[in-house]
C-alpha positions as CSV (number, residue, x, y, z in Angstrom):
1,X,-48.7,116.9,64.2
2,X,-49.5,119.5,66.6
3,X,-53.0,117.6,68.1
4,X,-49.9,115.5,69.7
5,X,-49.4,116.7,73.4
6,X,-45.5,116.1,72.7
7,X,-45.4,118.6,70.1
8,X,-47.2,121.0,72.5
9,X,-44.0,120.3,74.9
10,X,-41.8,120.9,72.0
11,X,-43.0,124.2,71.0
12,X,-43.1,125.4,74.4
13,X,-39.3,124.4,75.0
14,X,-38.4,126.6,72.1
15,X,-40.1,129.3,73.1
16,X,-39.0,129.0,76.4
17,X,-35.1,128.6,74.4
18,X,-36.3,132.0,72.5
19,X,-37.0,133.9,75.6
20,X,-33.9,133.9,76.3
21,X,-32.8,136.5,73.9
22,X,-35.1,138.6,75.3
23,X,-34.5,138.2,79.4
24,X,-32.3,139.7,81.4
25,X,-29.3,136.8,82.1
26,X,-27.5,138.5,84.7
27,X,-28.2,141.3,87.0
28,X,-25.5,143.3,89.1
29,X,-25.1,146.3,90.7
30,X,-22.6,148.7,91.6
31,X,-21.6,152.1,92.7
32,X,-21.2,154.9,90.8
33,X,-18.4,156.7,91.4
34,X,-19.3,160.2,90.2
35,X,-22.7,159.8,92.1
36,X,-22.3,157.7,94.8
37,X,-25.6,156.1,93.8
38,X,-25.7,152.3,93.6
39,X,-26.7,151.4,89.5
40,X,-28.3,148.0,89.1
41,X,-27.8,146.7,85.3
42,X,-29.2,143.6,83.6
43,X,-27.5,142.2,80.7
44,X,-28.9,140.0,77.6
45,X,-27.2,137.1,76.2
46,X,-26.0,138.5,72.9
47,X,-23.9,141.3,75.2
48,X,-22.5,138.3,77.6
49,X,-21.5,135.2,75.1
50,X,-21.8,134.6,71.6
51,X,-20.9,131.5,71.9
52,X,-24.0,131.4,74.0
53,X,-26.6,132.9,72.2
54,X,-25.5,130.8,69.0
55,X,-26.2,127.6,71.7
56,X,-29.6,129.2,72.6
57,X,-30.1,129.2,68.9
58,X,-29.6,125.9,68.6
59,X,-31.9,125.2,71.2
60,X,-34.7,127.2,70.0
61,X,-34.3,125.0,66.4
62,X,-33.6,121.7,67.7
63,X,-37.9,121.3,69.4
64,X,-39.1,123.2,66.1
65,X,-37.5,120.3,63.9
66,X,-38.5,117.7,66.1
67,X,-41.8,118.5,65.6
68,X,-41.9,118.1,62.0
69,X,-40.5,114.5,62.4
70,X,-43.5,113.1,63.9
71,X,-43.6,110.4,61.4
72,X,-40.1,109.4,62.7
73,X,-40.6,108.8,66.6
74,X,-36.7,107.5,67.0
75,X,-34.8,110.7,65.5
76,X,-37.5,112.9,67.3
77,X,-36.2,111.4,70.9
78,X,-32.9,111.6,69.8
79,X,-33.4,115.1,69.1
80,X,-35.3,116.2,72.8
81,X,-32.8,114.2,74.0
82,X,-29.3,116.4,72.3
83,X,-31.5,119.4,73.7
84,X,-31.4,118.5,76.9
85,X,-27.8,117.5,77.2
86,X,-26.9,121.0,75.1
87,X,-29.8,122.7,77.8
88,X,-28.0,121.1,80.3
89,X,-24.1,122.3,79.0
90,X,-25.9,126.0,78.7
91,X,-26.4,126.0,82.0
92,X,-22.9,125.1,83.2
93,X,-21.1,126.9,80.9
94,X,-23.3,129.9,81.6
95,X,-22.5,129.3,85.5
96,X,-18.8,128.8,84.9
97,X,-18.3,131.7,82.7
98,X,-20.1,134.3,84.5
99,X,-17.6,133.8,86.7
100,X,-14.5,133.6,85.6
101,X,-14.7,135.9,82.5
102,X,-17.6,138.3,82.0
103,X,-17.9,140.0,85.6
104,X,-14.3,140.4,85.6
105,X,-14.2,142.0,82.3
106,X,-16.2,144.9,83.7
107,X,-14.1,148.3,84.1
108,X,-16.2,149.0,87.9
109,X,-16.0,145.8,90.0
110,X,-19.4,145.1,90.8
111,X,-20.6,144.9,94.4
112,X,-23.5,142.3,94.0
113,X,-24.3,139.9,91.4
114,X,-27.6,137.9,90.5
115,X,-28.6,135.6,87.9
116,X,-31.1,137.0,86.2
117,X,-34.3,135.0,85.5
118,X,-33.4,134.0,81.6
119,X,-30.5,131.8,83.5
120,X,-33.0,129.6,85.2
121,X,-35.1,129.1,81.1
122,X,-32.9,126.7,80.3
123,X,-33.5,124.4,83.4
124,X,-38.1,124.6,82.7
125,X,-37.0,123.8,78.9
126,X,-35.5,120.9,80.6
127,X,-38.8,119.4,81.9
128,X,-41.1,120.2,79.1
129,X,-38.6,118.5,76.7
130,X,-38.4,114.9,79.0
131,X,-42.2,115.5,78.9
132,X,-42.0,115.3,75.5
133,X,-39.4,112.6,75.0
134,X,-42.3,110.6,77.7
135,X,-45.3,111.9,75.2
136,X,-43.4,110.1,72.0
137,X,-42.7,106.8,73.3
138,X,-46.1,106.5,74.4
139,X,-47.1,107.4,70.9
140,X,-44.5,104.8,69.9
141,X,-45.9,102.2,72.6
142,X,-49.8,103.5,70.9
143,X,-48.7,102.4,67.5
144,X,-46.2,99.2,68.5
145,X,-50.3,98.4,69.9
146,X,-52.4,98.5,67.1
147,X,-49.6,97.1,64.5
148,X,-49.7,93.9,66.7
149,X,-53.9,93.8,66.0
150,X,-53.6,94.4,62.2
């Protein structure tokens, strides 16, 4: 199970999904009025969207069962394959809703805005899982092989 080089993809895609819980997802500054000073915050995803972080959830569980199911190559495609797609609809609903909801929420306007680097997670959890969707059909091809010699 885990000698497999897909799994290895797997569990790094959910631990890339888990980190971002813990990374900043969006960065912005602003100036505060009783100071004058320019304050640069970074916010986590369980203060921006819990709709969100209930996604990343579901993208930190969705690798972690698919390596379990090494005994059934077709579901465990099927399953990198929903991550992506819901990796992929993080991302634009993240980019969407940062800016149409949460920085305009804010009581101070702020004066510059950055995506902080748990935004870009989603997109390097993208590769490692089509790595892994590649590593289980040449497992698939491997034993399609050695079921024709038997």
């Amino acid at each position: 199970m885990i000698q497999r080089i897909q799994s290895i993809w797997l569990l790094i895609a959910a631990v890339l999904g888990f980190c971002v819980f813990m990374l900043n997802i969006i960065n912005y500054s602003y100036v505060d009025p009783s100071s004058g000073g320019e304050i640069t915050k970074g916010v986590k995803l369980m203060e921006y969207s819990y709709l969100l972080a209930l996604l990343a959830m579901i993208l930190v569980a969705l690798p972690l069962v698919a390596i379990f199911m090494f005994k059934n190559r077709k579901r465990q495609v099927n399953m990198a394959l929903l991550a992506i797609v819901l990796n992929i609809g993080f991302v634009i609903f993240h980019v969407t809703y940062i800016k149409d909801s949460y920085l305009n929420s804010l009581k101070i306007p702020p004066q510059s805005t950055s995506f902080g680097i748990a935004s870009f997670i989603p997109v390097a959890a993208i590769v490692f899982l089509a790595m892994a969707i590649s590593g289980i059909r040449k497992d698939e091809k491997l034993v399609r092989a050695a079921d024709r010699l038997r």
